[in-house]
C-alpha positions in Angstrom: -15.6 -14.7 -4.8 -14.7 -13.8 -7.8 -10.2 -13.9 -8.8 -8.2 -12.3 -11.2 -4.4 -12.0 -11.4 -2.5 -9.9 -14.2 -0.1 -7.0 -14.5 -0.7 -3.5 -13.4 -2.9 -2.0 -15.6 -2.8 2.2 -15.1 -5.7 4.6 -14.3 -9.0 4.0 -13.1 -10.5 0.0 -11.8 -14.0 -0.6 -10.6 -14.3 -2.9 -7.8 -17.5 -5.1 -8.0 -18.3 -6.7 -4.3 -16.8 -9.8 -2.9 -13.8 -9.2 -5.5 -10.0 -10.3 -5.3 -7.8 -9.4 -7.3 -3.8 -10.2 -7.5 -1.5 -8.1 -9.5 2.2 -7.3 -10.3 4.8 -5.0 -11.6 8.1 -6.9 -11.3 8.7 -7.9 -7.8 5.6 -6.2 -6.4 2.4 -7.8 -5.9 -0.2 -6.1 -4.7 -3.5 -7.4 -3.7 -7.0 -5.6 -3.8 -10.1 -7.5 -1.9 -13.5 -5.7 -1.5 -17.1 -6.9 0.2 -19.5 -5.1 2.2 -18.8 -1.5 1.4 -14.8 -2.1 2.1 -11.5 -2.1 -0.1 -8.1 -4.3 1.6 -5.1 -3.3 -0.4 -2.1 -5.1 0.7 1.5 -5.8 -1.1 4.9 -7.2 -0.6 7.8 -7.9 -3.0 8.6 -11.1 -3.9 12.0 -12.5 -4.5 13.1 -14.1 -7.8 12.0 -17.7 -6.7 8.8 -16.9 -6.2 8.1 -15.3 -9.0 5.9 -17.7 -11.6 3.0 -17.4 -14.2 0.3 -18.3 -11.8 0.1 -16.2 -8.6 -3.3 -16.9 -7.2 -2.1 -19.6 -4.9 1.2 -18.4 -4.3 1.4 -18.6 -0.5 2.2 -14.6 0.6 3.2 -12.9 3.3 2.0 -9.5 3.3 4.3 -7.0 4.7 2.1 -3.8 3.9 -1.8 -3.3 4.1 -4.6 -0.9 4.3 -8.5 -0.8 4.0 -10.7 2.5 3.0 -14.4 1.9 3.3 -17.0 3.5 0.7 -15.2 2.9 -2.2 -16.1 0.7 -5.5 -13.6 2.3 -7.7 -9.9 2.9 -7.9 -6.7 4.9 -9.6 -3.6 3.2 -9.7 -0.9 5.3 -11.4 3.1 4.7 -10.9 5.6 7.4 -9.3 9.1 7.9 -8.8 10.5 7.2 -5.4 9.1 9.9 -2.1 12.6 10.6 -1.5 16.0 11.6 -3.1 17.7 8.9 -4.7 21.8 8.4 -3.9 23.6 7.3 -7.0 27.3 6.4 -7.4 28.6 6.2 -11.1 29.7 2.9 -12.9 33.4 4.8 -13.3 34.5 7.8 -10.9 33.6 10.9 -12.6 36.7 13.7 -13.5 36.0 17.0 -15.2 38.3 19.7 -16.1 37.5 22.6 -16.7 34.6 22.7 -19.7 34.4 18.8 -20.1 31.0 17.4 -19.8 29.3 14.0 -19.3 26.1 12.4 -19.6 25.2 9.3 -17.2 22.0 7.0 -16.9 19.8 6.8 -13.6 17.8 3.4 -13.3 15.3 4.3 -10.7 12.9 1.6 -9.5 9.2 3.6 -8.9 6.6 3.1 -6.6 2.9 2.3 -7.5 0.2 4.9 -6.2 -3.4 3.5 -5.4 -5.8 6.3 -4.6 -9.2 7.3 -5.2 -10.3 10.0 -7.3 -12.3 12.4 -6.1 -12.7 16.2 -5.7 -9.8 15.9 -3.5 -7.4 12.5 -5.2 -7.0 10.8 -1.7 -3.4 8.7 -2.2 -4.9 5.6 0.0 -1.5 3.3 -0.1 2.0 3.6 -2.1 4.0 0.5 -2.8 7.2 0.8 -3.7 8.5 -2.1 -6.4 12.2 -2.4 -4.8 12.5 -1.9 -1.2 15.5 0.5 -1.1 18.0 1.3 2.3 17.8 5.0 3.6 20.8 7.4 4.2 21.3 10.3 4.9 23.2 12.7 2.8 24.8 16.1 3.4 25.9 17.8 6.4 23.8 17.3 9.5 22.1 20.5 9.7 21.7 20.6 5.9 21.7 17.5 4.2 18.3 15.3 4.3 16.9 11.7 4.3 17.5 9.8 0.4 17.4 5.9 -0.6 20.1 4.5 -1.4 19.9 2.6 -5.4 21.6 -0.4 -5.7 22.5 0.5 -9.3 25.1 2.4 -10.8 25.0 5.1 -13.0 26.4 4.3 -16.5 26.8 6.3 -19.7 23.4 3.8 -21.4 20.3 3.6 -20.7 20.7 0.4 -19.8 17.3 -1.0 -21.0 18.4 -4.8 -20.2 18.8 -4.0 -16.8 14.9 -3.6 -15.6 11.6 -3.9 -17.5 10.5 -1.7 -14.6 12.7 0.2 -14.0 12.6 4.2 -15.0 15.5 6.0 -17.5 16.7 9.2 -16.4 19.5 10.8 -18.0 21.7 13.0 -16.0 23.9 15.5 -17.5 27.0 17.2 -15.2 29.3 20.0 -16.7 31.7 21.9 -15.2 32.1 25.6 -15.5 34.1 25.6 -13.0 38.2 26.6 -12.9 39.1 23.2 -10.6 39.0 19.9 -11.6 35.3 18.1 -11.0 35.6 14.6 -9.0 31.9 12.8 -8.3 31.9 8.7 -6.4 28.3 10.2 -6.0 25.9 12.1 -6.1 21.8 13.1 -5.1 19.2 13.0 -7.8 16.2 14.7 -6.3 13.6 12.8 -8.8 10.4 14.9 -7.0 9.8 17.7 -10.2 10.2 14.7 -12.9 7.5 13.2 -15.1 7.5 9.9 -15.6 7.1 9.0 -19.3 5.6 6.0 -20.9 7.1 4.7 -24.4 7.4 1.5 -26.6 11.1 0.8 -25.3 10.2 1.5 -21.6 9.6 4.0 -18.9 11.8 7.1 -18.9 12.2 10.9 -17.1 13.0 14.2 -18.2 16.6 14.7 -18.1 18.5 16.7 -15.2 21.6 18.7 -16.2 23.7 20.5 -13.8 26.2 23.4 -14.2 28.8 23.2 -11.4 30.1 26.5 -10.7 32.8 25.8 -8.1 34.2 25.5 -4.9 31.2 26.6 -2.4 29.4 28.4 -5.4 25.9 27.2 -6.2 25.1 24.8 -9.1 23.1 25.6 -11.6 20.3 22.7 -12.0 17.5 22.6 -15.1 14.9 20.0 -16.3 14.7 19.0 -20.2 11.4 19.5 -21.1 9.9 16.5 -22.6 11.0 12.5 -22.7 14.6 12.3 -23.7 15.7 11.6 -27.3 16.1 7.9 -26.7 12.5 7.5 -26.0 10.3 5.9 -28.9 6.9 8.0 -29.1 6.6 8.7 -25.5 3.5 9.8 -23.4 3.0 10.8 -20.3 2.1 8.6 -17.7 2.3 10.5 -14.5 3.3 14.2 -13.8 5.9 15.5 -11.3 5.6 14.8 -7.4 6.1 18.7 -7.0 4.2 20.7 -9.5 5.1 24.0 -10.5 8.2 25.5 -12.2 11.4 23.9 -11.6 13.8 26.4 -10.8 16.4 24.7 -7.7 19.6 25.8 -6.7 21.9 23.0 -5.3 24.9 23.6 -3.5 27.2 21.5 -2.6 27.4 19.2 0.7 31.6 19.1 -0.1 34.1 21.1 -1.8 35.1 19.3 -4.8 38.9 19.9 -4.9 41.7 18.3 -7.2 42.5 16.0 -4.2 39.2 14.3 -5.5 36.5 14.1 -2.9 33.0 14.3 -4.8 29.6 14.6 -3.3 27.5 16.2 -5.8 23.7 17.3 -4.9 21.6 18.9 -7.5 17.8 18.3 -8.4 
């Protein structure tokens, strides 16, 4: 049988029979073992300790698996999370009237293997960090997100993760009242995910709060942000399509300071 371990490498990756392969992206190792007309993809995240240079031995306990039969070739492209991400700033956010801000999402993606076809048939996604759901909004209205561990903070914060994705996030308040945000809901579905020499990044999100139970005004940058050194693109937007989202609200923002903020 023949072995190979390495990092992800992104796009297409013939199979030859009886192979097994071992790779990673940060945490995540994934594993990719075919023989008699059948591909076994399984993964798990490993903590810190077990992280080392030589991962062909390393003892694993798969958590995730799945096998597709037919198949001698591969695409393995990365993706931001399938869900809404929850993000509470480094510093409470305050606004009067006309201020704006700019804050910094890390968001760790997930790695997509499918097979291209007429059809591209997603077989397996493996998420890098394995993130806590919760729910956000009002019951009837609000919906399912993950939870980041990470704050938002006013830099990109490139130390923080060599996985990790860069999203800029831009809030400004057009509103008469006083703008308070502990958090708020980054829906990361219409974002491309960039690739450049200082890391991964997204297009950045800025939102126009308007008031009270008003709508916000929410647009896409087109294009890597600024901070980006010659990016490319390395995978397009969950949801295709033109961007054009209207986010309310889940709680009036008052000057008593109470800040849920959804937008995306």
């Amino acid at each position: 049988m023949l072995f190979e371990t390495g990092q992800i490498t992104w796009g297409r990756r013939s199979l030859a029979d009886q192979e097994r392969t071992r790779l990673n992206w940060g945490n995540l190792l994934i594993e990719l073992s075919s023989g008699d007309g059948e591909v076994y993809l399984a993964s798990t995240t490993l903590e810190d300790s077990e992280m080392g240079p030589d991962l062909q031995d390393a003892p694993i306990d798969w958590t995730r698996w799945a096998v597709c039969t037919g198949v001698d070739e591969l695409d393995l492209r990365p993706a931001f999370p399938d869900h809404s991400v929850l993000v509470c700033p480094e510093i409470p956010i305050s606004l009067e009237h006309g201020e704006s801000t700019r804050v910094w999402v890390n968001i760790p993606p997930s790695v997509i293997v499918g097979v291209k076809d007429q059809i591209d048939q997603v077989l397996s996604e493996f998420p890098t960090v394995s993130l806590e759901q919760s729910w956000f909004g009002e019951p009837q209205k609000g919906e399912l997100c993950y939870e980041l561990a990470s704050q938002a903070g006013h830099q990109p914060g490139l130390e923080t993760s060599a996985v990790g994705i860069h999203c800029p996030v831009t809030i400004m308040n057009q509103s008469n009242e006083t703008l308070n945000v502990t958090r708020f809901c980054l829906r990361v579905a219409g974002l491309t995910l960039y690739e450049s020499a200082n890391g991964l990044w997204g297009n950045e999100t800025i939102v126009k709060y308007q008031g009270g139970a008003s709508v916000s005004r929410v647009a896409l940058q087109n294009g890597a942000p600024l901070e980006a050194i010659q990016p490319t693109v390395l995978a397009l937007p969950r949801e295709r399509g033109s961007f054009k989202v209207v986010g309310r609200t889940f709680r009036t923002f008052s000057r008593r300071g109470k800040g849920d903020l959804s937008f995306g």
